[in-house]
C-alpha positions as CSV (number, residue, x, y, z in Angstrom):
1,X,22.5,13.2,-38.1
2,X,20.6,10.9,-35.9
3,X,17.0,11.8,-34.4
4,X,15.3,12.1,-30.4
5,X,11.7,11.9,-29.6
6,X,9.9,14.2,-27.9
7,X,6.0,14.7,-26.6
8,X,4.7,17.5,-28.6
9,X,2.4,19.2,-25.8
10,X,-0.1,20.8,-28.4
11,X,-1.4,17.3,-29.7
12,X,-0.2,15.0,-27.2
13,X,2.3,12.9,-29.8
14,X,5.7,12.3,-30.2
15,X,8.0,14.8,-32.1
16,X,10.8,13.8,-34.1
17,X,13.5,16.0,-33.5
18,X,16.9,15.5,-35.8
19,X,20.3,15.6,-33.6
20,X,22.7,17.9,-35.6
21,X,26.5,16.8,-36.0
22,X,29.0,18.1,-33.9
23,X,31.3,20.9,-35.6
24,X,35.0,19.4,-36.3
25,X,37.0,20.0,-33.2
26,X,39.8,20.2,-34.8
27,X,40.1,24.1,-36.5
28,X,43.0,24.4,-38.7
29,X,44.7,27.7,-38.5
30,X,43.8,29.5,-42.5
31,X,46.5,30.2,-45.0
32,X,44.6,33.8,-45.5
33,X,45.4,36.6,-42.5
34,X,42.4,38.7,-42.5
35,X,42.4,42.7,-41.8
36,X,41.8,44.2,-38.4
37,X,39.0,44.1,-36.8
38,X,37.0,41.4,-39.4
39,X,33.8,40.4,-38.2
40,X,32.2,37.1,-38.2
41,X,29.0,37.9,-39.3
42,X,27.2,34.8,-38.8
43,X,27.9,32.5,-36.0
44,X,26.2,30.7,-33.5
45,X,26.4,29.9,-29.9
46,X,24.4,26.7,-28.6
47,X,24.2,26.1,-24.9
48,X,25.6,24.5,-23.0
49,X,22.3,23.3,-22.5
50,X,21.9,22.9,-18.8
51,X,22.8,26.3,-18.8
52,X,20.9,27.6,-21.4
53,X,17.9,24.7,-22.1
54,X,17.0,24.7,-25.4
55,X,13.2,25.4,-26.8
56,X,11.0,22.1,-26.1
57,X,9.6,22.5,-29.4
58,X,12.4,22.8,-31.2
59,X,13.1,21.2,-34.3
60,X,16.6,19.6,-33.9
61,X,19.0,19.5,-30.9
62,X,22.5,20.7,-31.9
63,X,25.8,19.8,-29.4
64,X,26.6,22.6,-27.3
65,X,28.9,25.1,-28.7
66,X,29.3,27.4,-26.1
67,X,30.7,30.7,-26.0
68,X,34.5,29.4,-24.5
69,X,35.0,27.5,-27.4
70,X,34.0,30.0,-29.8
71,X,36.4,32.9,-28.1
72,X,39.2,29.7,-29.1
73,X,37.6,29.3,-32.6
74,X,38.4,33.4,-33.4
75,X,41.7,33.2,-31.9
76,X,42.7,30.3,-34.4
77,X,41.0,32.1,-37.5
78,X,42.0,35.9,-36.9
79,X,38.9,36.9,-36.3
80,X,38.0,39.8,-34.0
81,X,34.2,40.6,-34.3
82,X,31.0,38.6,-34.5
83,X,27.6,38.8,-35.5
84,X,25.9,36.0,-33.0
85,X,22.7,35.1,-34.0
86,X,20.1,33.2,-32.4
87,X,19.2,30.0,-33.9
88,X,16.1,29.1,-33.5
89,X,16.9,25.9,-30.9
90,X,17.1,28.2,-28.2
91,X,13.5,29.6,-29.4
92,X,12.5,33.3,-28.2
93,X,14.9,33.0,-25.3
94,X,17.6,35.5,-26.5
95,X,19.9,34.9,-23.0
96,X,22.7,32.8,-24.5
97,X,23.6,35.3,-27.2
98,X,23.0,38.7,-24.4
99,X,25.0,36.9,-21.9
100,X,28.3,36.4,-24.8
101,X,27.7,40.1,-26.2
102,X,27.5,41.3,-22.7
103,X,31.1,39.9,-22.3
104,X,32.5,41.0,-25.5
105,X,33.7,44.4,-24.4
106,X,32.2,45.2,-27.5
107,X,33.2,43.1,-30.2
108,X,29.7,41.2,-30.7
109,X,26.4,42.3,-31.7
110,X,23.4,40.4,-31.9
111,X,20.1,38.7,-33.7
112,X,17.1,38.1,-31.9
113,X,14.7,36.0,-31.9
114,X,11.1,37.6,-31.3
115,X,7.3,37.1,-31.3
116,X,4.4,39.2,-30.8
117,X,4.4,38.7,-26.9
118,X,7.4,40.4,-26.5
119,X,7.0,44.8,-25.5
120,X,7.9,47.9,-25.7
121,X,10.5,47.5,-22.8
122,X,11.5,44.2,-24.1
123,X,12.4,45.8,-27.2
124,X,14.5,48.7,-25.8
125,X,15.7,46.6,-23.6
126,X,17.2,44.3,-26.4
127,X,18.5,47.5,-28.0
128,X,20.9,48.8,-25.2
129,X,22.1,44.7,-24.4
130,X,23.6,44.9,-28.4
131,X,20.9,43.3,-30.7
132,X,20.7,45.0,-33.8
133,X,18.3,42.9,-35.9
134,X,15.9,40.1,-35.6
135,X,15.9,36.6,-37.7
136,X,12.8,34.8,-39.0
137,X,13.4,31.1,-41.1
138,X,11.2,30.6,-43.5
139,X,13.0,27.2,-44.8
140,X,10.9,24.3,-44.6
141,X,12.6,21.5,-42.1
142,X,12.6,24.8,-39.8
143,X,8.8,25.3,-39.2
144,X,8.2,27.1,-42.6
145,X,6.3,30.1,-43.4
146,X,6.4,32.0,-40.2
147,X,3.0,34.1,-39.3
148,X,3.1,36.9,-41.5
149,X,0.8,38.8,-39.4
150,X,3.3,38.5,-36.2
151,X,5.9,39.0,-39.0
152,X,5.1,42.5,-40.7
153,X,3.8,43.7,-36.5
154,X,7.6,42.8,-35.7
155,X,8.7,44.7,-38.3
156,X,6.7,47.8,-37.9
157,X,8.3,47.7,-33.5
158,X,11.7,47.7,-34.6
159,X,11.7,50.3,-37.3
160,X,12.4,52.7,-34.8
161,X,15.5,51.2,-33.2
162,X,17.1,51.8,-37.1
163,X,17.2,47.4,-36.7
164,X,17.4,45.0,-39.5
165,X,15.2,41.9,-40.3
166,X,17.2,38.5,-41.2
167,X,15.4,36.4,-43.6
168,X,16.5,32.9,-43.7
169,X,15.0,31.3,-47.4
170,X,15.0,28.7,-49.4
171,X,16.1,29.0,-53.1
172,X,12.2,28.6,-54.1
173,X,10.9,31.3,-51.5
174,X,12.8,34.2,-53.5
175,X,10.7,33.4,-56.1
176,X,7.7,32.9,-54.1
177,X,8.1,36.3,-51.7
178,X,9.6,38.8,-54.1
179,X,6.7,41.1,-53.4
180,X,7.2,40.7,-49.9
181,X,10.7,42.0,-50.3
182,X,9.9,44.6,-52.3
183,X,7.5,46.3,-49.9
184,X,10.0,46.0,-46.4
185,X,10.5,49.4,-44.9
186,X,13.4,48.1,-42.8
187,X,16.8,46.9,-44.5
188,X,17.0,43.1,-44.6
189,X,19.6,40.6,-44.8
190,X,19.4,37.3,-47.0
191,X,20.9,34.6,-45.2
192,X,23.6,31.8,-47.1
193,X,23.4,33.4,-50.7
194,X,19.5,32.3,-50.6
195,X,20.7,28.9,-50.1
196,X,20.9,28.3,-54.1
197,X,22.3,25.2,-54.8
198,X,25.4,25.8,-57.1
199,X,24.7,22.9,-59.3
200,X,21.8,24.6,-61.0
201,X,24.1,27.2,-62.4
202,X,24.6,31.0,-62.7
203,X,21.4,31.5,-64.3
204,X,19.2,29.6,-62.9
205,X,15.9,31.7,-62.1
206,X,16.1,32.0,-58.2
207,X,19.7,33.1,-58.3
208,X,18.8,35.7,-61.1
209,X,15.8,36.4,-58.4
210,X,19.0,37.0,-55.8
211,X,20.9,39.3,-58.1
212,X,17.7,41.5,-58.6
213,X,17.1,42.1,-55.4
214,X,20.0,42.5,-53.9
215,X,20.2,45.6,-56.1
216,X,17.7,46.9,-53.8
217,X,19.1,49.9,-51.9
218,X,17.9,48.2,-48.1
219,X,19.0,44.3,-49.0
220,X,22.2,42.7,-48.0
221,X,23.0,39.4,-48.4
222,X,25.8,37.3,-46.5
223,X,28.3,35.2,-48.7
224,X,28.6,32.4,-46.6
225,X,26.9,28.8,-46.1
226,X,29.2,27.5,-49.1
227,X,28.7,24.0,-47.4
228,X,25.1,24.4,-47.8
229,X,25.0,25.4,-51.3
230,X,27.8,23.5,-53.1
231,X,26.7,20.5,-55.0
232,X,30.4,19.6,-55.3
233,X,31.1,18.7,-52.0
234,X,34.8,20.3,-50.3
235,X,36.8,23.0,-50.4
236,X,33.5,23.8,-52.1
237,X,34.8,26.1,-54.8
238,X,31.9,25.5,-56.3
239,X,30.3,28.7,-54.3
240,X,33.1,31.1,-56.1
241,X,31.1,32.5,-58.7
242,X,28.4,33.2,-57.0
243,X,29.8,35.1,-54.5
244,X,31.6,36.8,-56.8
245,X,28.3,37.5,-58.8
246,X,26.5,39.3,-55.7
247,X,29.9,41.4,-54.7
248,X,29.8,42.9,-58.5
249,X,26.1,44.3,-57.5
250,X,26.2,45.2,-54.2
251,X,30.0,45.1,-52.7
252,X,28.7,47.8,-49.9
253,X,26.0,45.9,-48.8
254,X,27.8,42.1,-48.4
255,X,28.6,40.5,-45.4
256,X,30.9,37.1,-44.6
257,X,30.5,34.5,-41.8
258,X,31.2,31.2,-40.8
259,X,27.9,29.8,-39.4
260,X,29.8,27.8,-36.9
261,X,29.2,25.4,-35.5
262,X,26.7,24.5,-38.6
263,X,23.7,23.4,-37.5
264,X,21.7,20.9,-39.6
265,X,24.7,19.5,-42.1
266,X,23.9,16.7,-43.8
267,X,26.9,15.8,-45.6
268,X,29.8,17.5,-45.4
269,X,30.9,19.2,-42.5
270,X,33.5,22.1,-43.1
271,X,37.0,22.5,-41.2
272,X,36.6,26.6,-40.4
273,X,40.2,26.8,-41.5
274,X,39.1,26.0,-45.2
275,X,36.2,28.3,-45.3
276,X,38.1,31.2,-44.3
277,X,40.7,30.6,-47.0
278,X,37.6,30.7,-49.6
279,X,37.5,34.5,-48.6
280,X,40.6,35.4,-51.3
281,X,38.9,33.1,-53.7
282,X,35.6,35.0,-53.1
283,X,37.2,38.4,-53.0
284,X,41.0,38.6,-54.3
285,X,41.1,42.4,-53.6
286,X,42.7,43.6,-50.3
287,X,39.9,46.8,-50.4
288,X,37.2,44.3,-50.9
289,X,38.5,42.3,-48.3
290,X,38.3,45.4,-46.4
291,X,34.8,46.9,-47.4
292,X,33.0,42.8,-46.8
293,X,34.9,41.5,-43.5
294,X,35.5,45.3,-42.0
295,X,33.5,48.0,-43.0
296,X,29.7,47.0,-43.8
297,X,29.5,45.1,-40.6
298,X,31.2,48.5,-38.8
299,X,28.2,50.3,-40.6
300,X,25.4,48.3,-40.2
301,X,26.4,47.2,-36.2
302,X,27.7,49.9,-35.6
303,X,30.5,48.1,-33.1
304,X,32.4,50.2,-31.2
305,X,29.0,52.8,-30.7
C-alpha cells in the first residue's frame, strides 16, 4: 500500500492519502457450489473513477473495481445476489452503487452513504432506487468517531423506510459503544465479526462483547472479513471458530460476503476462490448454508419485492 498527496482544502495542507492494493485478478473458481440465489452481502464497487470521481477528502484511493468486473467475479464464484455497499471513497455520492442496482434486474440492493444535508425526497428517493440501509465507520484510519449528533438524526429519518444502520467497529469500540447499541431503535448490522483479531482468542473481552450483543433481537452481524481478522495469515482458518461462535447465537440473523475488492489490506490479499470455500468450514450444514447465504438476506432485503 503506497500513499498520494493531496491539498486538504479546510486547512490549506497536504493530505496523506494511502493507495489500496489492487484485488488479485486472477479468481479461482471455489471447490464449494453454493445454493440458489446466495447473496453476496458485502461487496464493493469502486469507480472507474473518471466515471465516478472519488471524494476529495477521502482517506485512501482504491483501483477501480467497477461493476463489469464484478458481474465476472459472481459468475466465477456462483454467486447470484449482492449487497453493494458504499465505501466511504466515493463519500455521500451514492451514484456508483444506484447506477449497478439499477441494472441488476433485481439482484442487488444497497448501502448508502448519508449526512444530515441530505432530505426528505433524497431519502425516498434512495428507498424506491434499492437501498435498504445506511453505513457509518467508526474505525480509526477511516475518520473515527463519526458525529453522533448527525448519527442518531440519520437514524431517527430512516426508521420509517423499515432501513438498517451498518456499523463498521473496531474490536475496542464494542467495548466502548455498548450503550450505544443497546439503545438503537432500528436493527443494525456489525461489520467483519467486529473486526476481532483471532489471535487474542475465543474469550477475549470484545469478542465476548460480540456474542452478547448479537443476542440482541435487532443485531446482525456479517461473518466475513476473515483476512482482516486472522492473525494466521491464509486460507485463514483461523476465523473458523468464531464464525461458528456467532452462528450458535444468532443463525437467523447472520450474513456472509466477500468484501471484494478489499479495500485497505495490508498484508495478505485473499484469492475470492478461497474465501468462498471457508463457507463449509464456517457452516458444514446444507440448511445453515441455506438460512446465512439465502434466506436472512431474502428477509432483511427483501430482493425480489
Amino acid at each position: 500500500m503506497g500513499f498520494e498527496e493531496r491539498v486538504d482544502a479546510r486547512w490549506g495542507k497536504m493530505k496523506e492519502i494511502s493507495v489500496c492494493k489492487a484485488s488479485d485478478p486472477n479468481t479461482l473458481r471455489p471447490n464449494y457450489i453454493a445454493p440458489a440465489n446466495a447473496c453476496d452481502s458485502h461487496c464493493h464497487i469502486f469507480g472507474p473513477g473518471d466515471q465516478y470521481p472519488y471524494a476529495p477528502n477521502r482517506s485512501y484511493t482504491p483501483p477501480d473495481a467497477p461493476l463489469e468486473r464484478f458481474k465476472e467475479l459472481q459468475v466465477i464464484l456462483g454467486l447470484e445476489r449482492a449487497v453493494l455497499v458504499n465505501a466511504s471513497c466515493h463519500g455521500n455520492d451514492n451514484t456508483v452503487i444506484l447506477d449497478a442496482i439499477a441494472q441488476s434486474g433485481g439482484k442487488y440492493r444497497g448501502v448508502a452513504n448519508v449526512d444530515a444535508k441530505f432530505t426528505d425526497h433524497d431519502f425516498e428517493a434512495l428507498n424506491a432506487a434499492g437501498i435498504r440501509g445506511v453505513r457509518f465507520n467508526f474505525v480509526k484510519h477511516l475518520g473515527g468517531v463519526p458525529d453522533l449528533e448527525v448519527f442518531h438524526n440519520v437514524i431517527q429519518r430512516i426508521k420509517v423506510f423499515d432501513w438498517h444502520v451498518v456499523l463498521h467497529f473496531d474490536a475496542a469500540d464494542l467495548l466502548d459503544f455498548h450503550n450505544l447499541l443497546k439503545k438503537l431503535p432500528v436493527p443494525f448490522i456489525i461489520d467483519h465479526m467486529g473486526r476481532i483479531p483471532t489471535g487474542d482468542g475465543l474469550a477475549q473481552e470484545p469478542f465476548r462483547r460480540l456474542l452478547e450483543v448479537a443476542r440482541m433481537d435487532n443485531c446482525w452481524v456479517k461473518i466475513c472479513g476473515a483476512e482482516r481478522v486472522s492473525t494466521g495469515g491464509p486460507p485463514f482458518t483461523d476465523a473458523v471458530p468464531f464464525a461458528r461462535a456467532l452462528l450458535e447465537v444468532a443463525l437467523d440473523r447472520i450474513l456472509w460476503g466477500t468484501d471484494w475488492p478489499h479495500p485497505n489490506i495490508k498484508q495478505h490479499m485473499p484469492n475470492d476462490g478461497h474465501l468462498v470455500d471457508l463457507i463449509p468450514l464456517f457452516m458444514p450444514e446444507e440448511a445453515t448454508q441455506q438460512a446465512v447465504l439465502v434466506d436472512n438476506p431474502h428477509r432483511l432485503y427483501s430482493f425480489g419485492a
